[in-house]
Each structure stands twice: as structure tokens, then as C-alpha cells.
ROSE-4610 file (N, C-alpha, C; in Angstrom, 1 decimal, always signed):
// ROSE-4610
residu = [X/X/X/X/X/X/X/X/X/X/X/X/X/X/X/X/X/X/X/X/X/X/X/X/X/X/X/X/X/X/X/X/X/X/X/X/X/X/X/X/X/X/X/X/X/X/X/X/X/X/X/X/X/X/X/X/X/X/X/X/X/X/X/X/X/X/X/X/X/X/X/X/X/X/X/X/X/X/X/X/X/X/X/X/X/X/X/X/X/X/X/X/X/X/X/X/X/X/X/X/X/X/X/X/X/X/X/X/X/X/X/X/X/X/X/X/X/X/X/X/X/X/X/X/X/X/X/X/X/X/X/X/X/X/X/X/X/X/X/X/X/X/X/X/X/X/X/X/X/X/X/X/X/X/X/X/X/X/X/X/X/X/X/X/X/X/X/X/X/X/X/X/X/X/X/X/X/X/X/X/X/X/X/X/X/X/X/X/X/X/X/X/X/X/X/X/X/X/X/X/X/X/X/X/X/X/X/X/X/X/X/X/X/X/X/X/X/X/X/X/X/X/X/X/X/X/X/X/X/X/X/X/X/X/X/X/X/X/X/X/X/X/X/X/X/X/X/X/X/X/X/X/X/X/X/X/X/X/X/X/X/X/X/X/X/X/X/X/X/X/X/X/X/X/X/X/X/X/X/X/X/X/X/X/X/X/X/X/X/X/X/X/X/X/X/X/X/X/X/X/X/X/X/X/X/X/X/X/X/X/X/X/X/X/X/X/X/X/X/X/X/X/X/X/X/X/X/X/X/X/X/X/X/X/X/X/X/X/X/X/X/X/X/X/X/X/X/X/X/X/X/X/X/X/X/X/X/X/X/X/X/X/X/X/X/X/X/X/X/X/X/X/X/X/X/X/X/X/X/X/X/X/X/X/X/X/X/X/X/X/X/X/X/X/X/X/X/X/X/X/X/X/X/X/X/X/X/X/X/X/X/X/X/X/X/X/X/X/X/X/X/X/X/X/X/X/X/X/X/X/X/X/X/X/X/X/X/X/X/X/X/X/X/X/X/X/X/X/X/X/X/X/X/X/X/X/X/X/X/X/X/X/X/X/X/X/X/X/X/X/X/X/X/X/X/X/X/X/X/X/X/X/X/X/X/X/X/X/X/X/X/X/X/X/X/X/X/X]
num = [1/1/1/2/2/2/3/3/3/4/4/4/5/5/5/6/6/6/7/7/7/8/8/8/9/9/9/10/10/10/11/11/11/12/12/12/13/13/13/14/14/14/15/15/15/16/16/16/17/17/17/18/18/18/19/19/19/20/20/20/21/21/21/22/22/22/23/23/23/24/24/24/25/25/25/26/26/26/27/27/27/28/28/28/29/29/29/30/30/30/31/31/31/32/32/32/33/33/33/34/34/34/35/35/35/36/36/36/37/37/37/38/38/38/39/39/39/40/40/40/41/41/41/42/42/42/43/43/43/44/44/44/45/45/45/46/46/46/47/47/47/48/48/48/49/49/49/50/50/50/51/51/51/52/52/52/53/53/53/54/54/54/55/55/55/56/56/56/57/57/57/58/58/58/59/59/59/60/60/60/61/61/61/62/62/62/63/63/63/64/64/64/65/65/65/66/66/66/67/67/67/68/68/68/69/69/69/70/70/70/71/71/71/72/72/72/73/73/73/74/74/74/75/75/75/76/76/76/77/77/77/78/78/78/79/79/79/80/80/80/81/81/81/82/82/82/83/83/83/84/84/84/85/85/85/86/86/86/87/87/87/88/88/88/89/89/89/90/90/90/91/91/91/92/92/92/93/93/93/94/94/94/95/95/95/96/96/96/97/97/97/98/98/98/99/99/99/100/100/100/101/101/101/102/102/102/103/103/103/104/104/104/105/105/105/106/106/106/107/107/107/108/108/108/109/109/109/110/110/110/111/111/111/112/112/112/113/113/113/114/114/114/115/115/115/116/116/116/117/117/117/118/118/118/119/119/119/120/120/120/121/121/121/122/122/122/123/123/123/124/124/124/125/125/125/126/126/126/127/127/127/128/128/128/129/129/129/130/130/130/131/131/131/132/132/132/133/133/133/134/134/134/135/135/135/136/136/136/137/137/137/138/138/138/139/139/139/140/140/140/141/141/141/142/142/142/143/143/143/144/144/144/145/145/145/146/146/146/147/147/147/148/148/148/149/149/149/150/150/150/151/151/151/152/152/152/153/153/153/154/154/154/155/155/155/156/156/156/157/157/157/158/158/158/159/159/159/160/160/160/161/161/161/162/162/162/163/163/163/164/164/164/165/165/165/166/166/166]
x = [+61.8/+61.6/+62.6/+62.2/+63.3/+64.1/+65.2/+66.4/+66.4/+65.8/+65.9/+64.8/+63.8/+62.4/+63.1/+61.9/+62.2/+61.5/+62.3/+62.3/+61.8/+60.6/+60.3/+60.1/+60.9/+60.8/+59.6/+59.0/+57.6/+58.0/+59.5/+59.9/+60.8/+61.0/+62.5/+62.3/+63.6/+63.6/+65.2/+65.5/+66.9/+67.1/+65.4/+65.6/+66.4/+66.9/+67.4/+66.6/+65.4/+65.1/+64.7/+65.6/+64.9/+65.3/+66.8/+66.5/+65.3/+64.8/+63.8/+62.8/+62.2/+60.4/+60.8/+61.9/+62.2/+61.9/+62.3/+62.1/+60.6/+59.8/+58.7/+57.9/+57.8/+57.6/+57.8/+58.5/+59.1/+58.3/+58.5/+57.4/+55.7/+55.0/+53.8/+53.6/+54.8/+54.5/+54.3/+55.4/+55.2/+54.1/+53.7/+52.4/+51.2/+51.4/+50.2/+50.8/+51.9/+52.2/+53.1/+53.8/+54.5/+55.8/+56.4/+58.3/+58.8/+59.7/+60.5/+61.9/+62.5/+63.8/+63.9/+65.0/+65.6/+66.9/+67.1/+68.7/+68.4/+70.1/+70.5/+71.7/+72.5/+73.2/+74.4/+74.4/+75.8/+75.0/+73.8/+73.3/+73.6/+73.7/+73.9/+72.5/+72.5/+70.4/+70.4/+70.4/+70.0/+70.8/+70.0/+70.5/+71.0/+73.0/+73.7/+72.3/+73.1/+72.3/+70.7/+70.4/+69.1/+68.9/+67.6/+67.3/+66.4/+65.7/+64.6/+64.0/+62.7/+62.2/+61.6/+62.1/+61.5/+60.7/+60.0/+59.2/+59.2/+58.7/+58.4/+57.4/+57.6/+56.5/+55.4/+55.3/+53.7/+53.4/+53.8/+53.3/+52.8/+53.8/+54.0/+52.8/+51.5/+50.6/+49.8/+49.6/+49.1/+50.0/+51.3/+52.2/+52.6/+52.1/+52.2/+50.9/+49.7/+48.8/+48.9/+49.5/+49.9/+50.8/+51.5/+52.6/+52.1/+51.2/+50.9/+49.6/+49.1/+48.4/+49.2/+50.4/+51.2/+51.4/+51.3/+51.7/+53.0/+53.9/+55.3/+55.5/+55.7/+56.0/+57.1/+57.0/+58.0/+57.5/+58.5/+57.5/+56.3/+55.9/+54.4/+53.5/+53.6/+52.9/+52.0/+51.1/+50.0/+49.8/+50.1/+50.4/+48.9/+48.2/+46.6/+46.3/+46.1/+46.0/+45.0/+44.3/+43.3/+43.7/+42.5/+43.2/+43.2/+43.1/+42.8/+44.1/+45.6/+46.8/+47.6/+47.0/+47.3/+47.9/+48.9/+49.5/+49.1/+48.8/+48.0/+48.7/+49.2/+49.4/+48.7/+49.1/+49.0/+49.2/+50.8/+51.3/+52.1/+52.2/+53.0/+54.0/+55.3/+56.3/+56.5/+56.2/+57.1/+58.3/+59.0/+60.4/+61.5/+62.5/+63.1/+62.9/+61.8/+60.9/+62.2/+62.1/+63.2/+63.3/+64.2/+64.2/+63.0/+63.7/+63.3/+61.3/+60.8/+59.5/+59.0/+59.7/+59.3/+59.6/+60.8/+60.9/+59.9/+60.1/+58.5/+57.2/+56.8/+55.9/+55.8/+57.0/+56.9/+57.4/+57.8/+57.7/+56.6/+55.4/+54.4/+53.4/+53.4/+52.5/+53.3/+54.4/+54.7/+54.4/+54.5/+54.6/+53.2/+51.9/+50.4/+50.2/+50.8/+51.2/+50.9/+51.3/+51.1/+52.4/+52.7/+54.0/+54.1/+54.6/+54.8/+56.0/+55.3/+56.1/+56.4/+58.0/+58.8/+58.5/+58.2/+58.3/+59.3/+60.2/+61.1/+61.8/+62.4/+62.7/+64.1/+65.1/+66.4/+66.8/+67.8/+68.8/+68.3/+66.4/+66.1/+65.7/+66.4/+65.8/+64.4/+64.7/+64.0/+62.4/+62.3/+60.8/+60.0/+58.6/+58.1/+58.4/+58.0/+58.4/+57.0/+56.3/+55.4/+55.0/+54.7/+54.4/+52.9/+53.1/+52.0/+51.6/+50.8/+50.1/+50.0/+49.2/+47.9/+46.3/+45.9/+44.9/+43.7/+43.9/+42.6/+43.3/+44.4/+44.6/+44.3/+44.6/+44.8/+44.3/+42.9/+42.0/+42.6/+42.9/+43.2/+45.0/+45.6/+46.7/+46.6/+45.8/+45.3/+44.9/+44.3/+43.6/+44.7/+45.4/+47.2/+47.7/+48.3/+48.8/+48.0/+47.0/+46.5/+46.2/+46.1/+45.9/+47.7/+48.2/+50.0/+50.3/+49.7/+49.9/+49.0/+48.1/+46.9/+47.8/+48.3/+48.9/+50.3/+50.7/+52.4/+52.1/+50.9/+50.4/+50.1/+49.3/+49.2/+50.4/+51.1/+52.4/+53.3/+53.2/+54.1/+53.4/+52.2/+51.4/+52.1/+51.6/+51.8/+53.5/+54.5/+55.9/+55.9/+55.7/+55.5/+55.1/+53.3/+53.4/+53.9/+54.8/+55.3/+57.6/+57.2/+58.4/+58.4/+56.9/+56.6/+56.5/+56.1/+55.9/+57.3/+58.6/+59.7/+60.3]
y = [-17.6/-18.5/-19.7/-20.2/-21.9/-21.9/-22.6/-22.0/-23.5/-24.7/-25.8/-25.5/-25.1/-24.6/-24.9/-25.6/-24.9/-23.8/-23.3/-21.6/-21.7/-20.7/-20.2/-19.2/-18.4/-17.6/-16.9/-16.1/-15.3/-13.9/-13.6/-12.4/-12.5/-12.2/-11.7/-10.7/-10.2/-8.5/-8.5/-8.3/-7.4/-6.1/-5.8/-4.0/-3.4/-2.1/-1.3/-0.8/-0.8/-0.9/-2.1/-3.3/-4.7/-4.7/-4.3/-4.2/-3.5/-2.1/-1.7/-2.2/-2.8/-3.1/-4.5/-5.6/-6.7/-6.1/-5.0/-4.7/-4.2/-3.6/-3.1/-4.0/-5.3/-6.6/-7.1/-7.4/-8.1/-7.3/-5.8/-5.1/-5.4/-5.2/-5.8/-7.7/-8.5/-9.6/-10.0/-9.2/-8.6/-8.1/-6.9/-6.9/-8.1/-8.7/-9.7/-11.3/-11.2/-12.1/-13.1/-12.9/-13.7/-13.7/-14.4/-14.0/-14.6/-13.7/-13.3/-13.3/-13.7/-12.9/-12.7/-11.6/-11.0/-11.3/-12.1/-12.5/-12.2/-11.7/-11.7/-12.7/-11.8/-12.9/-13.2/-12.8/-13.5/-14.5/-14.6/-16.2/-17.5/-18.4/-19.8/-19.9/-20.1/-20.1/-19.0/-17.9/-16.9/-16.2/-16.0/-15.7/-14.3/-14.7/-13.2/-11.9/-10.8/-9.4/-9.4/-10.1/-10.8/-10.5/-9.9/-10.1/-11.1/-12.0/-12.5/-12.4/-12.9/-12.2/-14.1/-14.2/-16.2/-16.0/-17.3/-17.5/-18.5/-19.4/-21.0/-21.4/-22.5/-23.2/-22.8/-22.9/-23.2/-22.2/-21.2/-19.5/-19.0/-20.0/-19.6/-19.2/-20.2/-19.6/-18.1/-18.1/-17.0/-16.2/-16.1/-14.6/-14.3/-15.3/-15.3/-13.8/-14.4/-13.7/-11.9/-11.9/-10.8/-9.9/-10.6/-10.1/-9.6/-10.6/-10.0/-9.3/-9.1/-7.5/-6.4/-6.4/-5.3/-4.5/-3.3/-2.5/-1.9/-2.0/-1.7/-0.7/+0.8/+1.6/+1.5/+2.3/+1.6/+2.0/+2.0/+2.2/+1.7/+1.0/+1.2/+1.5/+2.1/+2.7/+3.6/+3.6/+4.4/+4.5/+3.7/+3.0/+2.6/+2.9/+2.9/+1.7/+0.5/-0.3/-1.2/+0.1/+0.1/+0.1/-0.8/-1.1/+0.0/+1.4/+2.4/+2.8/+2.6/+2.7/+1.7/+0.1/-0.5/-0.1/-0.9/-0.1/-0.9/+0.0/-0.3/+0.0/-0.6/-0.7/+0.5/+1.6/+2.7/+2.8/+2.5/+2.3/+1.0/+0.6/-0.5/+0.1/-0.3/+0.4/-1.0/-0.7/-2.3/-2.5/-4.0/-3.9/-2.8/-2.6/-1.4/-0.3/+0.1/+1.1/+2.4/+3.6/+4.5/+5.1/+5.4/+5.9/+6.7/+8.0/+9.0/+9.1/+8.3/+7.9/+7.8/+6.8/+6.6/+7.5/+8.4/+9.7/+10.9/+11.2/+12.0/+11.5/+10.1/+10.3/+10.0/+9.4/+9.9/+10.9/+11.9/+13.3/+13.6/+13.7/+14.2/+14.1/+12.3/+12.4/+13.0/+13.1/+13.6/+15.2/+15.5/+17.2/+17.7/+16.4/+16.1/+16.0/+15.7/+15.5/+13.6/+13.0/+11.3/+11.1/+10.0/+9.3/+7.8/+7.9/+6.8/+5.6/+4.1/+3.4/+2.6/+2.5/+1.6/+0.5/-0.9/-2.0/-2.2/-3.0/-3.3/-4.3/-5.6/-6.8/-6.6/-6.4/-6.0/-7.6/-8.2/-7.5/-8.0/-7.9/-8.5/-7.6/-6.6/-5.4/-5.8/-7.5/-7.1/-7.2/-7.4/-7.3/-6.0/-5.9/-4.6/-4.1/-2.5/-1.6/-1.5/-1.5/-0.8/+0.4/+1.1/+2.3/+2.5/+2.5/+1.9/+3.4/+3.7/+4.2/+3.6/+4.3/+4.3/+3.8/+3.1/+2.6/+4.0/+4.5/+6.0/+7.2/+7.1/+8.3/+7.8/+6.3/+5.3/+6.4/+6.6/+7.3/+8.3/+9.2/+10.4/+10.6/+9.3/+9.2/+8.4/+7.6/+6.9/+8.7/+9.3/+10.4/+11.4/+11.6/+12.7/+11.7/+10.4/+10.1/+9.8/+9.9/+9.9/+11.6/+12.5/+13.8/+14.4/+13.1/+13.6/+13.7/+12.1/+11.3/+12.4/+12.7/+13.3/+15.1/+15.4/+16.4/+16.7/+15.6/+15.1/+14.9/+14.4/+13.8/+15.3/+16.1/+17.2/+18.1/+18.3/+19.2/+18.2/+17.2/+16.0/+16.4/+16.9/+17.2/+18.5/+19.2/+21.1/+21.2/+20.4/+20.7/+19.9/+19.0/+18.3/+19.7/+20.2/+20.8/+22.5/+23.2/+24.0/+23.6/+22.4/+22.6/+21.8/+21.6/+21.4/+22.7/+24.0/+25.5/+26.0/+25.0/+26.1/+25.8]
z = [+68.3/+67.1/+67.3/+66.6/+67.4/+66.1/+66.6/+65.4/+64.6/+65.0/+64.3/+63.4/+63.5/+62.6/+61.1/+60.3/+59.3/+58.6/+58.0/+57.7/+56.0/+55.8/+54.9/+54.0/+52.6/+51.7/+51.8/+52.2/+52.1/+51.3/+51.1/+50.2/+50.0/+48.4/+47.8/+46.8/+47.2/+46.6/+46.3/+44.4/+44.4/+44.3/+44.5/+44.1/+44.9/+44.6/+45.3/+46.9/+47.2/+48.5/+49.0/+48.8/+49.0/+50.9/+51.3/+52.7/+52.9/+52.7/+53.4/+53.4/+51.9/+52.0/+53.0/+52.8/+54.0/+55.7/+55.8/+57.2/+57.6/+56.7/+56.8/+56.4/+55.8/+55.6/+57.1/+57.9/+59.1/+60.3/+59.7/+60.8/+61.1/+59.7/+59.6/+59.9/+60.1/+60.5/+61.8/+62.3/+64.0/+64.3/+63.9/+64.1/+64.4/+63.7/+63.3/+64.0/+64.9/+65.6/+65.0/+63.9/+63.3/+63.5/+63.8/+64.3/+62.4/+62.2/+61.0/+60.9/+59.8/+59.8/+58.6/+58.5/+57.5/+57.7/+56.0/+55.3/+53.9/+53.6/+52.7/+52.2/+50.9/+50.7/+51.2/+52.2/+53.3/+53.6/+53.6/+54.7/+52.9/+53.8/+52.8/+52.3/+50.7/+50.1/+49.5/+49.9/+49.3/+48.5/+47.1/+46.0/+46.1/+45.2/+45.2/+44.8/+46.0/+45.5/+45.8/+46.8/+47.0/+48.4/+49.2/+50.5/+50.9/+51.8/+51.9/+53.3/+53.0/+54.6/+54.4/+55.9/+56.3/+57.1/+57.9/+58.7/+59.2/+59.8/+60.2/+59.1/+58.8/+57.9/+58.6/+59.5/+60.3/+60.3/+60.0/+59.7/+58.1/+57.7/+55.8/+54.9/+55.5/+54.6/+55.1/+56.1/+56.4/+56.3/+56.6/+56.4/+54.4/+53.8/+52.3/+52.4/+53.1/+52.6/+53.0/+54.0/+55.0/+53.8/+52.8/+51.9/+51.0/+50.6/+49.4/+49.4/+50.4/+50.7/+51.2/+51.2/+51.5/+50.2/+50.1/+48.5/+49.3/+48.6/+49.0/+47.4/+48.7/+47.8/+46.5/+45.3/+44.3/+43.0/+41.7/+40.3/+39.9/+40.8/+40.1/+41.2/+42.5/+43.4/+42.9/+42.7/+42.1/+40.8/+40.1/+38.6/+38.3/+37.6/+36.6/+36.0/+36.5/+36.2/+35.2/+34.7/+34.0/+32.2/+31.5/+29.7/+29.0/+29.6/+29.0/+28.2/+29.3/+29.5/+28.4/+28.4/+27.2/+26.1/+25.9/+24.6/+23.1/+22.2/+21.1/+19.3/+18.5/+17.6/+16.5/+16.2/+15.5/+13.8/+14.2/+12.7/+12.9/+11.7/+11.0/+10.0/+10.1/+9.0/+8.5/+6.8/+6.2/+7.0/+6.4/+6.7/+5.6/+6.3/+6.0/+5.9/+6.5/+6.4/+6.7/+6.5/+6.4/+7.8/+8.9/+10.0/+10.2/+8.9/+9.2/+9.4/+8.6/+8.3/+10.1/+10.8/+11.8/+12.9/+12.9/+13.3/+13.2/+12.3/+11.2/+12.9/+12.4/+13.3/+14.4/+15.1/+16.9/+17.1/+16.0/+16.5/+16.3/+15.5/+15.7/+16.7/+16.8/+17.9/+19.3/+19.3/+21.0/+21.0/+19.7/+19.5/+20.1/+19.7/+20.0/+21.3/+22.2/+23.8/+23.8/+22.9/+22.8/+22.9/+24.1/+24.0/+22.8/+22.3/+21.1/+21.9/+21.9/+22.1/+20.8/+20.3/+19.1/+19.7/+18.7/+19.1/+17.6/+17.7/+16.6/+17.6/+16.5/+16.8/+16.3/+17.0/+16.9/+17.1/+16.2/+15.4/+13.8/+14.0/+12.4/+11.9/+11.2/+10.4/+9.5/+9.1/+7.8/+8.6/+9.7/+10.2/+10.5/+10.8/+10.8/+12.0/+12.0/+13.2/+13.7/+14.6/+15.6/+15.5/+15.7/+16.7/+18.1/+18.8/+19.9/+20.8/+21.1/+22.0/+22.8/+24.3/+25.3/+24.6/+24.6/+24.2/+24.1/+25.2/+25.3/+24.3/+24.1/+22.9/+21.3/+21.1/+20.0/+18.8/+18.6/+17.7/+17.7/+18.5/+18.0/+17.2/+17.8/+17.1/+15.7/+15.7/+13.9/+13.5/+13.9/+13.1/+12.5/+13.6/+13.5/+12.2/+12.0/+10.9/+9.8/+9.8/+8.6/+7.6/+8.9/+8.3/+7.9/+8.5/+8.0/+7.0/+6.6/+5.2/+4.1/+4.7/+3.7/+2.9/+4.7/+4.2/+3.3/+3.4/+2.8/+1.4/+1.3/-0.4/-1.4/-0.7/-0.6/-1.2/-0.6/-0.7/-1.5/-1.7/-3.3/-4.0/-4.3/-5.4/-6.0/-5.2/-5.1/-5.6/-5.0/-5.4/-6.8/-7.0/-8.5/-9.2/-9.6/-9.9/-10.2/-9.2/-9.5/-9.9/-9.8/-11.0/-12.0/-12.4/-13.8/-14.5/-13.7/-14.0/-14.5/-13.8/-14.0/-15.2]
């Protein structure tokens, strides 16, 4: 590679395996005839905590394409990329809505095997709270809080009336 070249960014990574997917990035470029290097942030340019994998310009667009057909193992390696997963708006708590209210029901739906995601806008209490699903559970979690509410209304009733009995 000629060291006057100028040199182009085809990767940057601060993740924790940024040297490796950089080297396995540099391997597949080799493969495919591309001369590479790998720097980090000891080189001048590249950003603290930062690896990058270069190239020659005259390589750059085809080794861009080489990259980003690469799946570099990682948190979302096998990740469902489908709207099924989507996360979907369940309940709404007024503002100030009481903790425990919103407790109450992401404990129920997890109790349900539903992971409940909080959306709340910290540090403005006075706005509403979230509660969100998976888009493919959504219904069955609208159905869990409504037979909550139904059953809570229920049992306010029943305790009213037995200590109007006492």
C-alpha cells in the first residue's frame, strides 16, 4: 500500500470488540484484494477510544460495500427484525399517576410472561407514563389490564359492601 495514498474510514467501532470485528473486517478485505489498515487512537484523526479500519480511496467504495455486508457478531446478532417485536403503547398513566398503580401492572404483565417497557419523561413528572409491549403480545396485554381493572372494581365493591355490614 503506498504510504502517500490517501487513506479512507470504511470502519469505526468504540465497542468493546472494536479491535476484533477491525481485524476480521481487514481479513475479509484481504480476501477480496484490498490492502487495509487498522488504527486506533494512538494514530493522529482518530477519535479517543475509537478503532478504524482505512483503505485507499480508490478502494473506498467497493470495500464500503464489502463492510456493510459483513454481520459482525454482537447484541443484535440474531436480533428479529421483524414489527412483530415493536414496542406498542398498552397503558397510559395520567400525570402523577401513583407508583404503585404502575407497579401493580408491570407486575402483572411479567407475572403473564410479558416484558413491560416504562416510557416516562424524567425529570417532568407532571407528564404521562407509558407502559409498552411487543407488538405480537399487545392484545393479550390490553386484555390482562382490563380484566385487572374489572377485577379491582369488583373487590372495591364487595369490601365497601361488607363494612357497610359491620
Amino acid at each position: 500500500m503506498d504510504e502517500n495514498a490517501e487513506m479512507i474510514t470504511v470502519f469505526r467501532s468504540a465497542d468493546a470488540t472494536a479491535r476484533e470485528d477491525a481485524e476480521e473486517i481487514q481479513e475479509v478485505l484481504a480476501g477480496e484484494g484490498i490492502a487495509s489498515v487498522v488504527v486506533d487512537d494512538s494514530s493522529p484523526g482518530v477519535v479517543t477510544g475509537t478503532v478504524e479500519v482505512r483503505v485507499a480511496a480508490a478502494d473506498a467504495a467497493r470495500a464500503e460495500e464489502l463492510v456493510d455486508s459483513i454481520q459482525i457478531e454482537g447484541d443484535m446478532a440474531g436480533a428479529d427484525p421483524s414489527p412483530v417485536l415493536d414496542p406498542v403503547t398498552v397503558y397510559t398513566a395520567a400525570s402523577g399517576a401513583s407508583e404503585s398503580e404502575l407497579l401493580a401492572i408491570e407486575g402483572m404483565l411479567i407475572a403473564n410472561g410479558i416484558q413491560p417497557i416504562r416510557v416516562e419523561t424524567r425529570p417532568y413528572p407532571s407528564l404521562p407514563v407509558e407502559i409498552q409491549v411487543a407488538r405480537e403480545v399487545a392484545d393479550q396485554a390490553r386484555q390482562l389490564i382490563i380484566e385487572a381493572r374489572k377485577a379491582g372494581a369488583e373487590a372495591a365493591e364487595e369490601e365497601e359492601k361488607s363494612s357497610e355490614n359491620c
